[in-house]
Structures are given as C-alpha cells and as structure tokens.
N, C-alpha and C positions, 0 to 999 in steps of 0.2 A: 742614364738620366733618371728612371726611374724604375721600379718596382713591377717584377711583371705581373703581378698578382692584383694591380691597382687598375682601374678602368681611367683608361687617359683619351681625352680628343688626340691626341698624337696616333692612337688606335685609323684613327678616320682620317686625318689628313695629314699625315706622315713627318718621319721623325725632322727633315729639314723646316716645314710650317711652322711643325710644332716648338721645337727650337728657337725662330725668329720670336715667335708670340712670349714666350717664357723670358726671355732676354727684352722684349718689347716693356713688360710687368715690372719685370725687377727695376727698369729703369722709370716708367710714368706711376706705378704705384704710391713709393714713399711720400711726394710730394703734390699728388695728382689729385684731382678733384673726382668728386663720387659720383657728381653729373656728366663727368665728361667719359671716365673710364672707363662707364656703365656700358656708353654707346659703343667703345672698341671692344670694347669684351661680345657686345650682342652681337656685333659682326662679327666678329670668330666664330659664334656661335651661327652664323647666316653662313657663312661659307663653309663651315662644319656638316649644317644642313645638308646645303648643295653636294658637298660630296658623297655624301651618305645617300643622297639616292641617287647617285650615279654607280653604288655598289648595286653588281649585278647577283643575282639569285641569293639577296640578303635575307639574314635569316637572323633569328635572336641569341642562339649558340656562337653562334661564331662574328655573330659582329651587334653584341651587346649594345657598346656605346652608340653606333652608328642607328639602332632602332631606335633606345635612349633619345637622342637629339631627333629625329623624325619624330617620333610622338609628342616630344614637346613643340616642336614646331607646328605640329595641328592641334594644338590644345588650344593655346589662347590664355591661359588662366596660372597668373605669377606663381602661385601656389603649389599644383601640378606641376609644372615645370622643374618647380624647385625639388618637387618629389623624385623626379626622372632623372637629373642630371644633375643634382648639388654636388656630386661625390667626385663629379670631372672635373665639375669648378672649382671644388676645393683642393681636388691633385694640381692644376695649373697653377693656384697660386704656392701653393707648397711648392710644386717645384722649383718657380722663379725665387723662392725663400721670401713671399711676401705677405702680408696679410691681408685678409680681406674684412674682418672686423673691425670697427674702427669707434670711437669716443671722441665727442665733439665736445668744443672749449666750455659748453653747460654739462659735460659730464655724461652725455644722453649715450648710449650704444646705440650705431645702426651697422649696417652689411654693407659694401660694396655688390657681396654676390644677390641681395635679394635687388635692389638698382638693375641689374645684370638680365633677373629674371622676366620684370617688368618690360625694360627693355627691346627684349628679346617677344616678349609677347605680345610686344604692338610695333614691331619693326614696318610692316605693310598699315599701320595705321595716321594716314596723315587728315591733319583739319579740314585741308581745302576738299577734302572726296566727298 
C-alpha cells in the first residue's frame, strides 16, 4: 500500500484500520464536505492517539509516528499539530488517491488537512463545560 520509508498512522493502528480509513477517504472525500470530513479524520486521529499510548516502552526511534500523534494530542494548538503529523496526513490521503487541497466556487484555496488539525485540537472541547 505503501512506501516503507514514509511515516503512515497504519504504523499505529495496523494495516487492516488503516485500510478501512483509506477506502473510507477515497470514497467521502471527492464529494464530501470540509466540515464534515474534518470531524472523521480527527477521530482517526483520536483513536490513533489511544493506540499510541497503549504502546508499551514507546520510544521515538521506533515508533515515530505514534510519539508524533501523542505530542500533538497534548499541544492543543492547530499549528503545532500540523507541524508534528501533516506528513501522515498527507500519506492518508495520498494513499486513498485523494486530495486534501481544495478551491472553493470564489476561487479561494483552503485544506481539508488544516480543518483536520483544528479539529483534532479541540476534540475534548465542548460549549456546554
């Protein structure tokens, strides 16, 4: 599927997950909304998480990605986030052959992945708290 040399969430939650997710993209991407996609992508990213600290005597050599998404998980800050793991979000949607770029009918460019980042860094934040 892909490139061993590329840092993939498949790393962390295995190549069947990862598979469903990439098949999940290729099919709600082309047509899918930026609002909506953002929130399934963050949850990948939330159950990404979860797996990643259930690695035991994790270490940065050998399980990159899985620190990667733990640090952005305790950051908080879209920015950062995007600094730590754009490069798995952008191998997910590569893999599914999708894009994550996108131009809106005013011609404007926005991300899907930067949506994704946001997200992801207020997943535990609701109104009512």
């Amino acid at each position: 599927m892909r490139s061993s040399s590329k840092r993939s969430l498949q790393d962390v939650v295995g190549e069947k997950t990862y598979s469903v997710w990439v098949d999940m993209l290729r099919t709600l991407v082309p047509d899918g909304r930026t609002h909506r996609l953002s929130v399934v992508i963050a949850g990948m990213l939330q159950h990404t998480y979860e797996a990643a600290e259930r690695i035991e005597g994790i270490n940065e050599d050998e399980h990159s990605v899985a620190m990667s998404v733990i640090d952005a998980a305790e950051s908080g800050n879209p920015d950062d986030i995007k600094g730590l793991i754009h490069d798995v979000i952008a191998q997910l949607f590569d893999d599914a052959g999708v894009a994550y770029e996108r131009i809106s009918k005013r011609g404007e460019r926005y991300s899907i992945a930067d949506e994704v980042y946001s997200e992801f860094a207020s997943w535990f934040d609701y109104p009512w708290d």
